[in-house]
C-alpha positions in Angstrom: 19.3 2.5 11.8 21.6 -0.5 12.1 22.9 1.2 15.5 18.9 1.1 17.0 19.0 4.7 16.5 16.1 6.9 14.9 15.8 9.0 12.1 12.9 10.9 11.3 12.5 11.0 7.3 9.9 11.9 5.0 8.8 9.5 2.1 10.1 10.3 -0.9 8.4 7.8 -3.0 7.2 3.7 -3.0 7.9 2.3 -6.3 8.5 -1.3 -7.9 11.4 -2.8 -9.6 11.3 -6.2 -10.8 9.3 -7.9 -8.8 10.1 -5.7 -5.8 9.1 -2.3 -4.3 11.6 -0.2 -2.5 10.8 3.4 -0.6 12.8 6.7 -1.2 13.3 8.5 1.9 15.2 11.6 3.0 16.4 12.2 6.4 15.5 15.4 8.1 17.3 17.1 11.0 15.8 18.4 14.1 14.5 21.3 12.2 12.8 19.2 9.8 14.9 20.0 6.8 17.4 18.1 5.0 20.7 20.3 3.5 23.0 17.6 2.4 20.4 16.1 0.0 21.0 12.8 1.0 18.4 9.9 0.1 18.2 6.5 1.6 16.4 3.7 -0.5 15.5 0.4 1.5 13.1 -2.7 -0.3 9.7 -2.1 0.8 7.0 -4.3 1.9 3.8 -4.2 4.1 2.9 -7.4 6.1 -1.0 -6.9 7.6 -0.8 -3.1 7.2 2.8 -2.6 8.7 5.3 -1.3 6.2 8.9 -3.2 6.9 12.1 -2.0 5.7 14.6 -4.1 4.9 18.4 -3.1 3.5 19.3 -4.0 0.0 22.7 -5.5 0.5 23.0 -7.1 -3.2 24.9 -4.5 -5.1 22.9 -4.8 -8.4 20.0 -4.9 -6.5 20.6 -1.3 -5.0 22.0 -0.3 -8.5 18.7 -1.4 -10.0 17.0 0.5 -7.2 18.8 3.5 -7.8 18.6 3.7 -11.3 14.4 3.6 -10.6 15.0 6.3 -8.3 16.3 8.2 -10.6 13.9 7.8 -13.0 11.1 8.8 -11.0 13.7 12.4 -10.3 14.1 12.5 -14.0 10.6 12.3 -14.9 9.6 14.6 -11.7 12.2 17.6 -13.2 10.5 16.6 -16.7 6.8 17.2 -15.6 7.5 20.3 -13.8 9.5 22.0 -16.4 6.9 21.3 -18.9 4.1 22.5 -16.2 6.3 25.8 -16.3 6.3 26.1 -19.9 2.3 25.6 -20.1 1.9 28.1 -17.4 0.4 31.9 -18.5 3.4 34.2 -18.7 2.8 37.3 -16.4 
């Protein structure tokens, strides 16, 4: 975090925009959960095998992000409703 404080977060997704990639990740509490639903989206890169985070302080640039995000949510809700429509009914 800006403060030098931690958050321990599980990766939600790495995906390009533009000529970019960013990473989707939600924070999770001490109990490894996360009830508020909040998501934080950073750009992404990896120099020599080390992933690096940096904040996306251009407003269309996070708006362009975002949108991506959710995409990948839309499309994510999508698949699984139509894996629950091809499923055998009990």
């Amino acid at each position: 975090m800006e403060d030098d404080s931690e958050v321990e977060c599980a990766v939600i997704a790495i995906y390009p925009t533009g000529d970019k990639e960013y990473i989707a990740l939600l924070p999770l509490d001490e109990n490894g959960d996360n009830k508020d639903g909040e998501v934080y989206l950073y750009r992404y890169a990896e120099n020599d095998g080390t992933p690096t985070l940096d904040n996306i302080d251009d407003d269309d640039e996070y708006a362009a992000a975002a949108d991506a995000f959710d995409e990948i949510l839309d499309k994510a809700e999508y698949d699984e409703l139509v894996d629950e429509e091809d499923a055998p009914q009990s």
